[in-house]
DSSP file (Angstrom, degrees, kcal/mol; ACC not computed):
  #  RESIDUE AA STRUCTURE BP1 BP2  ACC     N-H-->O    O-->H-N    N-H-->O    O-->H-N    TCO  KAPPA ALPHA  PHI   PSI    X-CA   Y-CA   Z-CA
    1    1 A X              0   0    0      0, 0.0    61,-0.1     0, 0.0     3,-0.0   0.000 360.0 360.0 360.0 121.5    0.0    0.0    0.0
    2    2 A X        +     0   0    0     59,-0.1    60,-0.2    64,-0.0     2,-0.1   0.987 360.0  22.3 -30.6 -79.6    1.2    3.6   -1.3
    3    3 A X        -     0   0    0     64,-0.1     2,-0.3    67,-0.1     3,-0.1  -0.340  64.0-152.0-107.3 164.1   -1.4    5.6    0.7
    4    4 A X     >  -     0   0    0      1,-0.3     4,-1.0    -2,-0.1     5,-0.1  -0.857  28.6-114.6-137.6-178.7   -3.2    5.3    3.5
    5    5 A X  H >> S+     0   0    0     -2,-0.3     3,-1.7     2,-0.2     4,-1.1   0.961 124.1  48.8 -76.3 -72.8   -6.9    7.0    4.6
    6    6 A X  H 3> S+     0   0    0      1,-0.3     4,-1.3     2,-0.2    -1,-0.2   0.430 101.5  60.2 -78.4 -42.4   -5.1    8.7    7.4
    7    7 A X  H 3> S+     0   0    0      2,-0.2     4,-0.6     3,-0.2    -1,-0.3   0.686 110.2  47.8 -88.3 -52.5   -2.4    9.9    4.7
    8    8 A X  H <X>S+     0   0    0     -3,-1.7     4,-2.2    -4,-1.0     5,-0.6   0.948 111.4  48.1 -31.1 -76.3   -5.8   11.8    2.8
    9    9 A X  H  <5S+     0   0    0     -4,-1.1    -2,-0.2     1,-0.2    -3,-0.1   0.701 109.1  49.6 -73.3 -26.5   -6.8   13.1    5.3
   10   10 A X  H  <5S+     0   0    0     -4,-1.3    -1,-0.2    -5,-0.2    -3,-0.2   0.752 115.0  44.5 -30.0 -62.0   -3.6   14.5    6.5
   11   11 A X  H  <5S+     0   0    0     -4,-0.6    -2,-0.2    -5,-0.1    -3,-0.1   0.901 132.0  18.1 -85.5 -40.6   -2.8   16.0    3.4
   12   12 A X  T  <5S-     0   0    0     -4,-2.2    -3,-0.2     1,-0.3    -2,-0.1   0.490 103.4-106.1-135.0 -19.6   -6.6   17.6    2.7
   13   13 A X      < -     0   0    0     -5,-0.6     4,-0.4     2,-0.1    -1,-0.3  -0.159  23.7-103.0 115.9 165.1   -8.3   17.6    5.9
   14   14 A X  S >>>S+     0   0    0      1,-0.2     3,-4.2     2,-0.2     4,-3.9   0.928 118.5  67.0 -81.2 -40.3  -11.2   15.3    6.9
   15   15 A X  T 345S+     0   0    0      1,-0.3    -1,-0.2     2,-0.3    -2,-0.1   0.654 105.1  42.9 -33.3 -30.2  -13.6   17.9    6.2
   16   16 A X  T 3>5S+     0   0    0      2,-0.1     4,-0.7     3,-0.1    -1,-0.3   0.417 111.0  53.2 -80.9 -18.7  -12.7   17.6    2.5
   17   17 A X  H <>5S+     0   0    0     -3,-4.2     4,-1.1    -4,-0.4    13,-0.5   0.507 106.1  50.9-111.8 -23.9  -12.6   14.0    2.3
   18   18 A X  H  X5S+     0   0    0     -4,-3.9     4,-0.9     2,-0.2    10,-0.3   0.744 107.7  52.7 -93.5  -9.5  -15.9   13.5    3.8
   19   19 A X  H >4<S+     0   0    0     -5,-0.7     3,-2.3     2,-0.1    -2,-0.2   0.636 114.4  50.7 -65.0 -90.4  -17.7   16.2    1.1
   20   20 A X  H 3< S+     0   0    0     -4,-0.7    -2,-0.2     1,-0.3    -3,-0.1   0.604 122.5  23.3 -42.3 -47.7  -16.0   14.1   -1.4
   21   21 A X  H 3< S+     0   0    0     -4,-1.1     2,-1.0    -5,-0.1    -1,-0.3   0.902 105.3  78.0 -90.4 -14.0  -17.1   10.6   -0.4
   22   22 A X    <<  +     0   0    0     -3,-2.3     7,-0.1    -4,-0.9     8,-0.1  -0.842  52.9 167.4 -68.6 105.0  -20.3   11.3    1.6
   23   23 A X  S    S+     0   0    0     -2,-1.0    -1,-0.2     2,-0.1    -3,-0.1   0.341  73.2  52.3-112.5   7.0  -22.2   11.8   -1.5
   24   24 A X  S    S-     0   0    0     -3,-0.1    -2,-0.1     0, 0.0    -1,-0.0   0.784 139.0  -6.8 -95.1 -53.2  -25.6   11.7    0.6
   25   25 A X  S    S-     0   0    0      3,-0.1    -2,-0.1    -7,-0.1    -3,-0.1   0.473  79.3-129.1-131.3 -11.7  -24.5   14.7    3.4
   26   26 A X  S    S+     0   0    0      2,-0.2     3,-0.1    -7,-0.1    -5,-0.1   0.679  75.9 115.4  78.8   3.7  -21.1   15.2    2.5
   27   27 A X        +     0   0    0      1,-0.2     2,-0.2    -8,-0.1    -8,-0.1   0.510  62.5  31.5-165.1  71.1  -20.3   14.7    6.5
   28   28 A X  S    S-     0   0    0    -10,-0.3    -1,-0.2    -9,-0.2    -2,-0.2  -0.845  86.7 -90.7-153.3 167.0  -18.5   12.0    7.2
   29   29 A X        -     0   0    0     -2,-0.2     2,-1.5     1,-0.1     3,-0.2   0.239  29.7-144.8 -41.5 110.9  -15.7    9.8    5.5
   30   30 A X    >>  -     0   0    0    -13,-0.5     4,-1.4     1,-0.2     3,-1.3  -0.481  11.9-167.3 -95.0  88.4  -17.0    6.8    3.3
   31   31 A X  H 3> S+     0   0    0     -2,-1.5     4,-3.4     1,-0.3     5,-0.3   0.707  86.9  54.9  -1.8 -75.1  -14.2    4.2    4.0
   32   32 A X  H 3> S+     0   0    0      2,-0.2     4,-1.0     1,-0.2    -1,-0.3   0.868 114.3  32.8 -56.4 -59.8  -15.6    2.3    1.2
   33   33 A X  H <> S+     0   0    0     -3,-1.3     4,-2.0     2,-0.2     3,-0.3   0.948 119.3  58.8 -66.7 -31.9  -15.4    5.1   -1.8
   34   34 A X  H >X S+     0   0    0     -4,-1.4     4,-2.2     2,-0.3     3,-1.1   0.998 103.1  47.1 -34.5 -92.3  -12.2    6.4    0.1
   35   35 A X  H 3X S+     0   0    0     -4,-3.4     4,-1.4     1,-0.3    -1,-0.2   0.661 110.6  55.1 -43.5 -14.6  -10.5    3.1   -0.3
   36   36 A X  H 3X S+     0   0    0     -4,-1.0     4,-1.5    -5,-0.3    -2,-0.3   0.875 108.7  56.1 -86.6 -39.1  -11.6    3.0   -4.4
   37   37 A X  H <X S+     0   0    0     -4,-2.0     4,-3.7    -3,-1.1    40,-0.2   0.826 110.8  35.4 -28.9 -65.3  -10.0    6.1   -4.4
   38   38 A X  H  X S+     0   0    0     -4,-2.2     4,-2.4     1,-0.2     5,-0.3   0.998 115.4  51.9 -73.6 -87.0   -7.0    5.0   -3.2
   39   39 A X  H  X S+     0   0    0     -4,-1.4     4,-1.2     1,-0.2    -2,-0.2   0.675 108.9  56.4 -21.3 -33.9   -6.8    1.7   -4.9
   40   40 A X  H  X S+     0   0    0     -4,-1.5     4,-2.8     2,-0.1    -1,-0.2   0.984 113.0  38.4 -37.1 -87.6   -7.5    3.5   -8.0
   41   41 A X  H >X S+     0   0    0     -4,-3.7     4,-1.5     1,-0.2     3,-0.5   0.940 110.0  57.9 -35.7 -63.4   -4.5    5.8   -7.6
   42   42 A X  H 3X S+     0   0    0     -4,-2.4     4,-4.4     1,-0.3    -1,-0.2   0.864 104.8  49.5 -47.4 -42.0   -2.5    3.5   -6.3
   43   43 A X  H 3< S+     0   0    0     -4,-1.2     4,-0.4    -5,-0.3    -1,-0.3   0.836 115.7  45.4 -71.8 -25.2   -2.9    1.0   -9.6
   44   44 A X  H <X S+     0   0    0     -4,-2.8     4,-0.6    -3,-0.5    -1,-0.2   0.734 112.8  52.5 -96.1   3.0   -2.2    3.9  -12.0
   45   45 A X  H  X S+     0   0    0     -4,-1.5     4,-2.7    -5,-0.2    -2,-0.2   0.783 108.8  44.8 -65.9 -71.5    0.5    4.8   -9.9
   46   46 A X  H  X S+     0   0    0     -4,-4.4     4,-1.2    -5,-0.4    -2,-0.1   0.537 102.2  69.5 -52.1  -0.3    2.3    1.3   -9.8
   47   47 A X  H  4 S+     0   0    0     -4,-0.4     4,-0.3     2,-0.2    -1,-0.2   0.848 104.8  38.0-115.9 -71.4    1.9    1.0  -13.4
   48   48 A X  H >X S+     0   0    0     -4,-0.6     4,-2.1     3,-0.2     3,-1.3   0.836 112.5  67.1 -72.2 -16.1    4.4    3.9  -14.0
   49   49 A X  H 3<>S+     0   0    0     -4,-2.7     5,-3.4     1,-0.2    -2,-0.2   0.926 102.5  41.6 -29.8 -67.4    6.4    2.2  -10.9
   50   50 A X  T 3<5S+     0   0    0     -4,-1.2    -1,-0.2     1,-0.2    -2,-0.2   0.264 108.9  60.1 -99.4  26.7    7.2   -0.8  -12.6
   51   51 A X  T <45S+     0   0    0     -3,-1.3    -1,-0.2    -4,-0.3    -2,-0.2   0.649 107.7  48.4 -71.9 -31.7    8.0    1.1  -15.7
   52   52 A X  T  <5S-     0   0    0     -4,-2.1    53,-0.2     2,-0.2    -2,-0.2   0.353 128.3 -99.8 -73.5   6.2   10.4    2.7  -13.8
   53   53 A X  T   5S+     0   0    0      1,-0.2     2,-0.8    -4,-0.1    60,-0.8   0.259  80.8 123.7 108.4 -25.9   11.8   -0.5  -12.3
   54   54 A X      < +     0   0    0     -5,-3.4    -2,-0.2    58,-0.2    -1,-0.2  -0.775  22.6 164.2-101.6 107.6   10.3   -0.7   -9.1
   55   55 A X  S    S+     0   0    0     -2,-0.8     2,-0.3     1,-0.2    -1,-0.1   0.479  70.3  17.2 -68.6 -12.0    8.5   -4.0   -8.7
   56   56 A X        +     0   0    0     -7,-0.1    -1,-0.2     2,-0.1     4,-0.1  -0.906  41.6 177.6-157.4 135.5    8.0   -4.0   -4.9
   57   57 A X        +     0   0    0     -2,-0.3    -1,-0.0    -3,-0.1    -3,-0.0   0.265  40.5 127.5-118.0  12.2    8.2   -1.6   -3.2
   58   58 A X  S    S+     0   0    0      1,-0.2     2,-1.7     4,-0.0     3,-0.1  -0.097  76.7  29.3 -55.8 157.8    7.1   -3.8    0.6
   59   59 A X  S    S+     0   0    0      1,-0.1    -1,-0.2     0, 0.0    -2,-0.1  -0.532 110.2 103.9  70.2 -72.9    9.5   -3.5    3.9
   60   60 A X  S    S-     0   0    0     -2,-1.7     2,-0.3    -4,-0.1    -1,-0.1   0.088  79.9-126.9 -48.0 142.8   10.1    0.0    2.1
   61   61 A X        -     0   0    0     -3,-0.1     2,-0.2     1,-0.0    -1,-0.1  -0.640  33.5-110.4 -59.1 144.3    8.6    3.2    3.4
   62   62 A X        -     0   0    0     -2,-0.3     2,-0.1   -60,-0.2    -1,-0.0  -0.697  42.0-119.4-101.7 138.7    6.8    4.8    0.6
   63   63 A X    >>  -     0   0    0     -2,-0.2     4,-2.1     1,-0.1     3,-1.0  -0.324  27.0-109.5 -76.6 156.1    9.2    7.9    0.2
   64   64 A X  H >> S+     0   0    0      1,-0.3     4,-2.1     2,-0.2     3,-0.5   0.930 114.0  63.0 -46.3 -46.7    7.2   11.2    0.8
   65   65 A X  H 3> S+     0   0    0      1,-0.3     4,-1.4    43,-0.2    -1,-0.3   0.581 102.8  48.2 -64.3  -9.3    7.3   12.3   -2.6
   66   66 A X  H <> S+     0   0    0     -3,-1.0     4,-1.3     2,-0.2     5,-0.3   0.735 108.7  52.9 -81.7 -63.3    5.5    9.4   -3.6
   67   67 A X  H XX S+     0   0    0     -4,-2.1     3,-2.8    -3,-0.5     4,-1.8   0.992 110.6  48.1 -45.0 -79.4    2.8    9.9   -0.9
   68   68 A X  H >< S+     0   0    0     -4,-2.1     3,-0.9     1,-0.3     4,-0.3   0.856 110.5  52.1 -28.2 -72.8    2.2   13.4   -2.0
   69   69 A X  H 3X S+     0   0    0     -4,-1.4     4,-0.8     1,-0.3    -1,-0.3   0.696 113.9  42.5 -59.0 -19.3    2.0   12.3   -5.9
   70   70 A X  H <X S+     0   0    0     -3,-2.8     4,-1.2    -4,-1.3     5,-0.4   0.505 107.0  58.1-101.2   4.1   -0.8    9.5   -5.2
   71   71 A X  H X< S+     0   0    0     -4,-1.8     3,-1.7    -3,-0.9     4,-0.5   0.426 108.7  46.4 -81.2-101.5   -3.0   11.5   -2.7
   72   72 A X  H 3> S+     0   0    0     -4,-0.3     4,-1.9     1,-0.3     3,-0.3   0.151 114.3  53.0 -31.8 -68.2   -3.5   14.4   -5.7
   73   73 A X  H >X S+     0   0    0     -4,-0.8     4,-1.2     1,-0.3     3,-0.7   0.753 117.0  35.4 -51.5 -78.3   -4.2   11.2   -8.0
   74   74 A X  H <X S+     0   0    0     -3,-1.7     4,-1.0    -4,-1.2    -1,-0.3   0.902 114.5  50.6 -47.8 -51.4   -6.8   10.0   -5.7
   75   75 A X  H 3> S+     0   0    0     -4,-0.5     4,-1.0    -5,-0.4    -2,-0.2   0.944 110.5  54.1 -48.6 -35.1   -8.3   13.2   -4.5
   76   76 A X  H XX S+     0   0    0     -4,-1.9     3,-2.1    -3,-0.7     4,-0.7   0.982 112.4  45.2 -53.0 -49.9   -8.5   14.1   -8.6
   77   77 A X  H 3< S+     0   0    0     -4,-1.2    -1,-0.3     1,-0.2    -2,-0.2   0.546 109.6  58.8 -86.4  24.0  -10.5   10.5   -8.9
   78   78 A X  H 3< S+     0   0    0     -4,-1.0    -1,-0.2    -5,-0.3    -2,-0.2   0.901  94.3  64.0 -81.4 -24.3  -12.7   11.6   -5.6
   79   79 A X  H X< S+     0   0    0     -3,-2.1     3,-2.9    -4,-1.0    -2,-0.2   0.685  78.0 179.9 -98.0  -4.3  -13.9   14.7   -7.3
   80   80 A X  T 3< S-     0   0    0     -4,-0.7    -1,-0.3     1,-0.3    -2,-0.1  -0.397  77.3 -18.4  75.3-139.2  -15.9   12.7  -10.0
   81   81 A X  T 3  S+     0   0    0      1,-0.2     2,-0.4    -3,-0.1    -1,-0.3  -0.124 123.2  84.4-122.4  47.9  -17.4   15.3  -12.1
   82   82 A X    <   +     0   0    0     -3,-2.9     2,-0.5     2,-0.0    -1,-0.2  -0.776  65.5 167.1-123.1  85.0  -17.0   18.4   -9.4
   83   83 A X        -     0   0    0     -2,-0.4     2,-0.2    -5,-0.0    -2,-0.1  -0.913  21.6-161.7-111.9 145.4  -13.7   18.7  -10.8
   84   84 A X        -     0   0    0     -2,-0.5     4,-0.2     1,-0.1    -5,-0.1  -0.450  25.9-114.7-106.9 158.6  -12.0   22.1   -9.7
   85   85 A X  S  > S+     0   0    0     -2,-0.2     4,-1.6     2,-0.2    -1,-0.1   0.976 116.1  54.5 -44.8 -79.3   -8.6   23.8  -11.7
   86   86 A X  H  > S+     0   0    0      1,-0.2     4,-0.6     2,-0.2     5,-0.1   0.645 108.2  43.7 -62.1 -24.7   -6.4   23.4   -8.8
   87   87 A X  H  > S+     0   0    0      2,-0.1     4,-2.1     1,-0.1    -1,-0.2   0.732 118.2  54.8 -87.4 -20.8   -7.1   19.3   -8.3
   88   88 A X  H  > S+     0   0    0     -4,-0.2     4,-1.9     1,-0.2    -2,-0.2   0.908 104.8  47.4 -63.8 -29.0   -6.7   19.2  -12.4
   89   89 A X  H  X S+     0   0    0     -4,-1.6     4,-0.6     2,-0.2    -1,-0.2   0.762 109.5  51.4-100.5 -13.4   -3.7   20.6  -12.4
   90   90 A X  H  X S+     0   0    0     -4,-0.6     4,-2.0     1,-0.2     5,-0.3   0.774 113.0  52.9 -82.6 -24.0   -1.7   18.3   -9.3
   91   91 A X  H  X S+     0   0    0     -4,-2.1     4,-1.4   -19,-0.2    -2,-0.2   0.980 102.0  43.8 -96.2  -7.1   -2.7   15.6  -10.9
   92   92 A X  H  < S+     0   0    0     -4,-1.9    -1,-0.2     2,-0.2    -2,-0.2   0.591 120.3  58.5 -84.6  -3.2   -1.6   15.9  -14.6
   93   93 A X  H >X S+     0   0    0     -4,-0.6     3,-2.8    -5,-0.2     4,-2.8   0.978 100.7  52.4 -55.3 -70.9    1.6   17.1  -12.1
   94   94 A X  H 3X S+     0   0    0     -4,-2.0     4,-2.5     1,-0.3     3,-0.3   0.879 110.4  45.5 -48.1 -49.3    1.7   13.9  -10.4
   95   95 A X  H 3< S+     0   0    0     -4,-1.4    -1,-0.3     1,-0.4    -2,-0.1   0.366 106.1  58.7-118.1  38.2    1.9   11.8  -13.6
   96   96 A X  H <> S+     0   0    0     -3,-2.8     4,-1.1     3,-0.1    -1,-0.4   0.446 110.4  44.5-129.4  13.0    4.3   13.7  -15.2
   97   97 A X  H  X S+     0   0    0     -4,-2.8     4,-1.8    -3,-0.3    -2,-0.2   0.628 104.7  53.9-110.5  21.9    6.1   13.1  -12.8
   98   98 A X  H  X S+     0   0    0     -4,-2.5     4,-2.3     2,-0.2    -3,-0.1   0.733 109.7  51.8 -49.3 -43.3    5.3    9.9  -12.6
   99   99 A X  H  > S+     0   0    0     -5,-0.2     4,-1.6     2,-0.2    -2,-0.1   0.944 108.4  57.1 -63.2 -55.9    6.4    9.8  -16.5
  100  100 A X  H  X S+     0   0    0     -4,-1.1     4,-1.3     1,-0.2    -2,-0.2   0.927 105.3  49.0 -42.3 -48.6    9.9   11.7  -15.1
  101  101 A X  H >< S+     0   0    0     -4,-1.8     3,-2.2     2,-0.2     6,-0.3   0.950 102.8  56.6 -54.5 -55.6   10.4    8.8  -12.8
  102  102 A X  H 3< S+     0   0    0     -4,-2.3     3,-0.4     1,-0.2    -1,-0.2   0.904 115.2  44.4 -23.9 -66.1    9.8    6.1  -15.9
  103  103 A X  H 3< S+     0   0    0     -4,-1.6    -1,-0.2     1,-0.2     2,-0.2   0.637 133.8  14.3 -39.4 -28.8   13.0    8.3  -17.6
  104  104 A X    X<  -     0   0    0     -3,-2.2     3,-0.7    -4,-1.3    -1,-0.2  -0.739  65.3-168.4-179.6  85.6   15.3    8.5  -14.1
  105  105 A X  G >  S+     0   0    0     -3,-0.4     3,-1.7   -53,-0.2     4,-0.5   0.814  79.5  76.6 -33.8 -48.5   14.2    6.0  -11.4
  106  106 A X  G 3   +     0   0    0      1,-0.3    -1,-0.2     2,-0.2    -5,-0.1   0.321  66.2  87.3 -73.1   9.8   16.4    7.8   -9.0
  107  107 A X  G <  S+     0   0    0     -3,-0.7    -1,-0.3    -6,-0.3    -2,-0.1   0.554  92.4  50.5 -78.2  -7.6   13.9   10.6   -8.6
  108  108 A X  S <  S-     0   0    0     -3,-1.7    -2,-0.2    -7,-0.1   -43,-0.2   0.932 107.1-130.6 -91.3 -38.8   12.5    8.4   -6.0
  109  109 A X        +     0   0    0     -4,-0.5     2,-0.3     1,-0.2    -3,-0.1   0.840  67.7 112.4  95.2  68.2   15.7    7.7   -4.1
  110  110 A X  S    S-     0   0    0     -5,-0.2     2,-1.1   -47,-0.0    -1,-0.2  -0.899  78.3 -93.4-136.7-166.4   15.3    4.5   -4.1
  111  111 A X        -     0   0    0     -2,-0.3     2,-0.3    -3,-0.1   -58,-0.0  -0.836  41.8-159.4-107.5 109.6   16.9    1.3   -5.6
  112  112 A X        -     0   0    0     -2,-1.1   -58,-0.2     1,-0.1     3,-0.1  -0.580  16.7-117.3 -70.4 133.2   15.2    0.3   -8.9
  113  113 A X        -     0   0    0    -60,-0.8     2,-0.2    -2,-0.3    -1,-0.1  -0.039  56.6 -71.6 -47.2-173.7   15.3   -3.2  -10.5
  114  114 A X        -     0   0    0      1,-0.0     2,-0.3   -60,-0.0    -1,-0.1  -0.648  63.2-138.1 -62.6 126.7   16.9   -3.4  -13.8
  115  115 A X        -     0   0    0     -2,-0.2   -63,-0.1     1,-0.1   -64,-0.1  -0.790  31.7 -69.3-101.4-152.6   14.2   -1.8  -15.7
  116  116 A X        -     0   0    0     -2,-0.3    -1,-0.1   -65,-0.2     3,-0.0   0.004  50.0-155.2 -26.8  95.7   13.0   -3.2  -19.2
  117  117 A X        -     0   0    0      4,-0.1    -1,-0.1    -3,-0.1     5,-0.0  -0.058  33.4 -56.4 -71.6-155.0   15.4   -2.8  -22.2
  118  118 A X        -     0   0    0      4,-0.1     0, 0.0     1,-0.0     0, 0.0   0.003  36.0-118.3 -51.2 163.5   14.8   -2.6  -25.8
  119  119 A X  S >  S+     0   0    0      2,-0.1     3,-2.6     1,-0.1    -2,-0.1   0.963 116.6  58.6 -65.4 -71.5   13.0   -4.9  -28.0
  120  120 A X  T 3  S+     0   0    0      1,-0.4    -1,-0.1     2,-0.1    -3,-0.0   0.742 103.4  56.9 -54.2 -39.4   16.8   -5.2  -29.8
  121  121 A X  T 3  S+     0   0    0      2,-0.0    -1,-0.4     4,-0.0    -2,-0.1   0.261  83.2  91.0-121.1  63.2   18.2   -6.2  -26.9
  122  122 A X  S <  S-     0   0    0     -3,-2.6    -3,-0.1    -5,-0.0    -2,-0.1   0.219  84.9 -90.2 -89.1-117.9   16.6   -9.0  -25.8
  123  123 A X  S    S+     0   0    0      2,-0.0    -3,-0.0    -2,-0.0    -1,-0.0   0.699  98.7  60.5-103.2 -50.9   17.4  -13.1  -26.6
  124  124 A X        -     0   0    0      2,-0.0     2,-0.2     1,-0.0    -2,-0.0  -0.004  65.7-153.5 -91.2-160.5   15.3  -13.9  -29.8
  125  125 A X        -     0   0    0     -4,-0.1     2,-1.5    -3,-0.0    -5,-0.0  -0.768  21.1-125.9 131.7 121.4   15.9  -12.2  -33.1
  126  126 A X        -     0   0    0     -2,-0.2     2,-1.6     1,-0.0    -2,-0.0  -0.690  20.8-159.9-111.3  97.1   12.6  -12.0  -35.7
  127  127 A X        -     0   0    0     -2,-1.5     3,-0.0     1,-0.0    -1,-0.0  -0.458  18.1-131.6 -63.2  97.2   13.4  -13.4  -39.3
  128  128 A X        -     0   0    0     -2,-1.6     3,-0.1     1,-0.1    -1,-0.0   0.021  31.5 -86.1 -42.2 161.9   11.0  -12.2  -41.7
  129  129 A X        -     0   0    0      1,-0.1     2,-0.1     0, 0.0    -1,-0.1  -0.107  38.4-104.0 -72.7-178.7    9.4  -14.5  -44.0
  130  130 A X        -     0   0    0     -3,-0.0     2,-0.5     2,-0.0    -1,-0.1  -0.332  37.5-129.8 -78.5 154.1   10.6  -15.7  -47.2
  131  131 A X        -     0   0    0     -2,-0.1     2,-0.5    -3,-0.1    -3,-0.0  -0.999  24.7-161.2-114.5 141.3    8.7  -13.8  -50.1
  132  132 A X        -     0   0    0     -2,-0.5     5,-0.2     2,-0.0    -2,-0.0  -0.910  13.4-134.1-115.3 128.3    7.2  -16.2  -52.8
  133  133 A X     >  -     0   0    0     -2,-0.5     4,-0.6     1,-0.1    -1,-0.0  -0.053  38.1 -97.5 -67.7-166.9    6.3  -15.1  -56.0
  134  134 A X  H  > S+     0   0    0      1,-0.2     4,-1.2     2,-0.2    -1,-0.1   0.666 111.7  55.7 -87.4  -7.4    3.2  -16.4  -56.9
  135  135 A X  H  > S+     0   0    0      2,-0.2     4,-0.9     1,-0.1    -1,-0.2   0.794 100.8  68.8 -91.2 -54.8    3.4  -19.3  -59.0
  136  136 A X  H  4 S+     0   0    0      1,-0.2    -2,-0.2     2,-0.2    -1,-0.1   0.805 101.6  40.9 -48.6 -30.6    5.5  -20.7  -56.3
  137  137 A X  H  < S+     0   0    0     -4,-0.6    -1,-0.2    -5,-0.2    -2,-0.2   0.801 110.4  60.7 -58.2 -62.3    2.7  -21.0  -54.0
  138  138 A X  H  <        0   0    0     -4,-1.2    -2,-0.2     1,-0.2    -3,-0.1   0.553 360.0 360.0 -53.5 -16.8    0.0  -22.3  -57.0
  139  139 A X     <        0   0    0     -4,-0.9    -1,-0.2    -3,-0.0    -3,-0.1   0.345 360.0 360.0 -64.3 360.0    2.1  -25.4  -57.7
């Protein structure tokens, strides 16, 4: 886990996290939309993770910067369609620099696996087919 509810609420107050998931009275916290929230973030988050190399990130402490960049992500998919300027514009922050990380793992400060090279340098090598004129085929 990235993020936590506590980690939300922290960052944006509860009072703000229970408009967003109280969709009935807007006050108090729905655990339940809260935690899609999160889960959300967190999978498009890990997605540019393990472009960048990091396949587990467990035993680690999720470095701050990290924190910071999936709360905006989540908060963005709390506001549904009362979406504001200011939550638009931290999260297309957040995944570019999510995108930065893919480029230079070592913006998290942590130790990335290997990641993915090229297609050119894996193992296999793709022959193309033969071309046959056509009569050669009709025989």
């Amino acid at each position: 886990m990235l993020i936590t509810r506590e980690d939300m609420i922290l960052r944006f107050s509860e009072r703000e996290i229970a408009a967003l998931t109280d969709h009935e009275y807007g006050k108090t916290v729905n655990a339940e939309v809260l935690e899609r929230a999160i889960a959300d973030a967190e999978a498009e988050a890990g997605s540019y993770l393990a472009a960048a190399g990091y396949k587990n990130l467990d035993g680690v402490e999720t470095p701050r910067v990290l924190v910071l960049k999936v709360c905006d992500i989540a908060r963005y998919y709390l506001h549904e369609d009362g979406d504001i300027e200011i939550v638009e514009k931290r999260y297309k922050a957040a995944i570019d620099w999510l995108k930065a990380l893919v480029k230079e793992p070592r913006l998290l400060g942590l130790d990335a696996t290997q990641p993915a090279g090229k297609a050119s340098d894996g193992l296999y090598a793709v022959i193309p087919n033969r071309v046959e004129a056509w009569h050669e085929t009709n025989n």
